[in-house]
N, C-alpha and C positions, 0 to 999 in steps of 0.2 A: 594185538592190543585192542581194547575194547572202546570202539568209536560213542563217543557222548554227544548230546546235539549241543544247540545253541541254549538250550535252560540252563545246560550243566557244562561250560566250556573247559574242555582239559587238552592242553597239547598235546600233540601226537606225539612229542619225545615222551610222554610216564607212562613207561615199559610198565607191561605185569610187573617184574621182579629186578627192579636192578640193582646193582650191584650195593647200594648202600641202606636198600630195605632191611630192619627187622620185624625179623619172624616172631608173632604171637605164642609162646608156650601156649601148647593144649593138653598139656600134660594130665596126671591124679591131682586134684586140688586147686587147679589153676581156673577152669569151667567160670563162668559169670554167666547173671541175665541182668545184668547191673550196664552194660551196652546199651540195652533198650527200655524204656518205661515201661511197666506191664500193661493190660487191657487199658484200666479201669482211668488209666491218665490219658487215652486218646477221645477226642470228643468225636462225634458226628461228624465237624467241619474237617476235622485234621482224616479221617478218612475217605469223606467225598474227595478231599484235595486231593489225594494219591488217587481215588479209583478212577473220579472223572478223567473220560479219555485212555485210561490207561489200556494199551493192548491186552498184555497180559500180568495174570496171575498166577504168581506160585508159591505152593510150600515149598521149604527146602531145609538142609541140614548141610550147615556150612562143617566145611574139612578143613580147611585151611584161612586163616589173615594173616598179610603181610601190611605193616604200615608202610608208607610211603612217605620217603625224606620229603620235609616242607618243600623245598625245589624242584621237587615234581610232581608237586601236586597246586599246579594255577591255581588260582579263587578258591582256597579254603579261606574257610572262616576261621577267625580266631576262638581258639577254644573247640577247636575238631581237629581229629585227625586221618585221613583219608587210609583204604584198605583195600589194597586186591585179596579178593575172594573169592577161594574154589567150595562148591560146593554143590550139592546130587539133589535133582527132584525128590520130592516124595512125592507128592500132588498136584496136580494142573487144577486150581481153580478158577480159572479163566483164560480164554486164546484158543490160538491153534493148535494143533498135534505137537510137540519139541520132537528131532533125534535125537535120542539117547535123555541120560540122565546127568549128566556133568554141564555144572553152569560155571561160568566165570565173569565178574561182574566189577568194579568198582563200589564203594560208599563209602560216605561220611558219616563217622561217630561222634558224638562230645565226650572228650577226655572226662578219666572218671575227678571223684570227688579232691585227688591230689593230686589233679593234674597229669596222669599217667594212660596210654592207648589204653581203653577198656579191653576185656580180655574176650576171648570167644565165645558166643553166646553157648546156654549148655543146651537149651529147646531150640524147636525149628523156628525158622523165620517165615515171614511170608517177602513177596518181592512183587513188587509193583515196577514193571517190568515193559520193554520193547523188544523184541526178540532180533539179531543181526541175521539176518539168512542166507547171506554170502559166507558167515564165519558161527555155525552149529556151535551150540552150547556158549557163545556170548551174548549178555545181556547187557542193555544200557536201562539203567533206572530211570524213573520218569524223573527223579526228582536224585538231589547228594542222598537226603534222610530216606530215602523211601525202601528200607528193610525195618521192619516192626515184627516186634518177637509175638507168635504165634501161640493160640490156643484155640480149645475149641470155639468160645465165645467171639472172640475176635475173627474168626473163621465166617461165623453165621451172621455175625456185624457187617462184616464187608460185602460176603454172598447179598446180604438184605439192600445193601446199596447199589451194588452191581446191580441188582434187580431192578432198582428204581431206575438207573442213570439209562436200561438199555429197554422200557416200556414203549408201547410204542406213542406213549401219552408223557412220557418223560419233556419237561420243560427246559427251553434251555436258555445257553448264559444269559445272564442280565449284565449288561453293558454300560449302561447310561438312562438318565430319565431324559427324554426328548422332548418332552410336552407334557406342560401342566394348564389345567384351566378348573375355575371355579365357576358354578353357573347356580344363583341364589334364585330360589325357588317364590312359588307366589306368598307364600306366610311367614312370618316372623319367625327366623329359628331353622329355616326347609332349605335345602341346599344340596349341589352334588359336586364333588370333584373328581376329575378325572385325571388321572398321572401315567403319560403312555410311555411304556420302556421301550428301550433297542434292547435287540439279543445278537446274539452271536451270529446265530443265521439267518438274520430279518423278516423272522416270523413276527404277528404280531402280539404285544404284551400289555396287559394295562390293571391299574389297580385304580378301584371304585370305592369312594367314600360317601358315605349315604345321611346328611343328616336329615332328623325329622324332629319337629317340633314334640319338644315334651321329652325326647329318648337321647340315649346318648346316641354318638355317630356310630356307623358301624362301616368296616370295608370287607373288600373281597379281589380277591386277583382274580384273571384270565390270560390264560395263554392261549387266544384263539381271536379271531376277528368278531367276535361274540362278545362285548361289554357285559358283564355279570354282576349286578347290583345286588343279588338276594342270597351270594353266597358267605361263608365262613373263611377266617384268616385260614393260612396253614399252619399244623397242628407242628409242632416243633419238632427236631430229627428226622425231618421228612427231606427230599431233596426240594418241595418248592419251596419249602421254609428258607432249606440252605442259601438258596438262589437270590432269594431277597435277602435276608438279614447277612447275609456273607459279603453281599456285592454292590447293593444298593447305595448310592454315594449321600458321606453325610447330609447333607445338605442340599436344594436347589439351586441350581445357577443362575444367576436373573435370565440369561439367556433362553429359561425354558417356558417360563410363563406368559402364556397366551391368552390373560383373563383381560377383560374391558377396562377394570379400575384397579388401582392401589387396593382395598380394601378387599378384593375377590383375589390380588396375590396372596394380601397376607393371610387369606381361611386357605388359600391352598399350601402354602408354607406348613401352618398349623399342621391341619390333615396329614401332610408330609411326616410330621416330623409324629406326629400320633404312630402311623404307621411303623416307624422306625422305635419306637416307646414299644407297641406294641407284639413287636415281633422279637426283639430282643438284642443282647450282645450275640456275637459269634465266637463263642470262646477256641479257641485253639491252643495247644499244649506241644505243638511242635516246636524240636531246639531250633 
């Protein structure tokens, strides 16, 4: 059986194949790619969220789905239907060495358009993936959703993120704003805010907003103990971009404001909320 963690809880009674699974036709004419959305509907965010962290990647070409009776399959969602799946490397895009070429995995689908198990994808997949190294050729998905059908483009999309998440200048999570403070400057209109984030690994974080008299405000972020007042936002589909506009909580907590007056919280509020105007929604397109 293919052990899932604490993201993805499955009890250890839903065997691969018991006794009241049906088997997916893979017959002549039965093939779909109607299983998975193609590229063009996965955003930036909906692939950081699978690669961040993920061990490994792969391509693959599934052989075999069986659904899984609702009763064995804990915490599905409504409107999915859960699937052991066999199916062979093609490609290691990310990870360790694998033995051999046979995987076998668990996911979650959304039933197609009338309600019925989607049918076996006809192209490869990719798999966002943790590898069992006591039990060769099982995988547990980082995530239920995380098989997305494969192409080239989506291929050089994800390698591009990978690339970013594993620089050695890669920013990491943002957690929480810890501290806000506004400090108004000597002339009418001059002012600076400073907004310092937690991350994941208590490195330090901070975004700097600069106004001057006569110009609009302008900010910049820093992942470093180095305040950066003369830089530029991040450019969107970027992972710092991700990190902010994905993570950054709507709003200020009163709790975080360490300015002298009422009037220096509410420009750092502003500022705040500029920052969040200007870096954008985080759209995601995942079921």
């Amino acid at each position: 059986m293919i052990a899932l963690g604490a993201a993805w809880p499955i009890a250890a009674s839903a065997q691969p194949a018991p006794p009241q699974a049906r088997p997916i036709a893979v017959g002549k004419g039965s093939e779909s790619t109607a299983a998975q959305p193609t590229l063009p509907e996965w955003t930036y965010a909906d692939l950081a969220d699978w690669a961040d962290g993920t061990p490994t990647v792969i391509r693959a070409k599934i052989r075999s789905m069986v659904a899984l009776e609702p009763a064995r399959a804990p915490g599905l969602r409504p409107g999915q239907v859960r699937f052991y799946v066999e199916a062979r490397t093609i490609a290691l895009i990310a990870g360790p060495p694998q033995a051999g070429d046979s995987l076998r995995y668990l996911v979650d689908l959304p039933l197609d358009s009338r309600g019925k198990p989607p049918k076996r994808p006809k192209g490869d997949v990719l798999l966002f993936a943790r590898t069992q190294p006591a039990r060769p050729g099982e995988l547990q998905l980082v995530a239920p959703d995380a098989q997305i059908a494969w192409s080239p483009d989506t291929e050089a999309r994800v390698k591009g993120v990978l690339g970013e998440l594993l620089a050695a200048t890669a920013p990491p999570r943002v957690t929480a704003v810890r501290e806000a403070i506004h400090v108004p400057g000597n002339l009418a209109g001059e002012g600076e805010t400073q907004l310092f984030l937690a991350t994941s690994d208590g490195e330090p974080a901070s975004i700097t907003v600069v106004h001057r008299p006569g110009a609009s405000p302008r900010w910049s972020v820093s992942f470093s103990e180095v305040l950066d007042s003369q830089g530029e936002p991040p450019a969107r589909e970027t992972l710092t971009w991700y990190r902010l506009a994905c993570f950054l909580p709507a709003r200020l907590v009163p709790s975080a404001h360490v300015s002298a007056s009422a009037a220096d919280r509410a420009r750092a509020d502003a500022d705040y909320r500029l920052v969040l105007a200007e870096l954008g929604p985080c759209p995601r397109n995942r079921r």
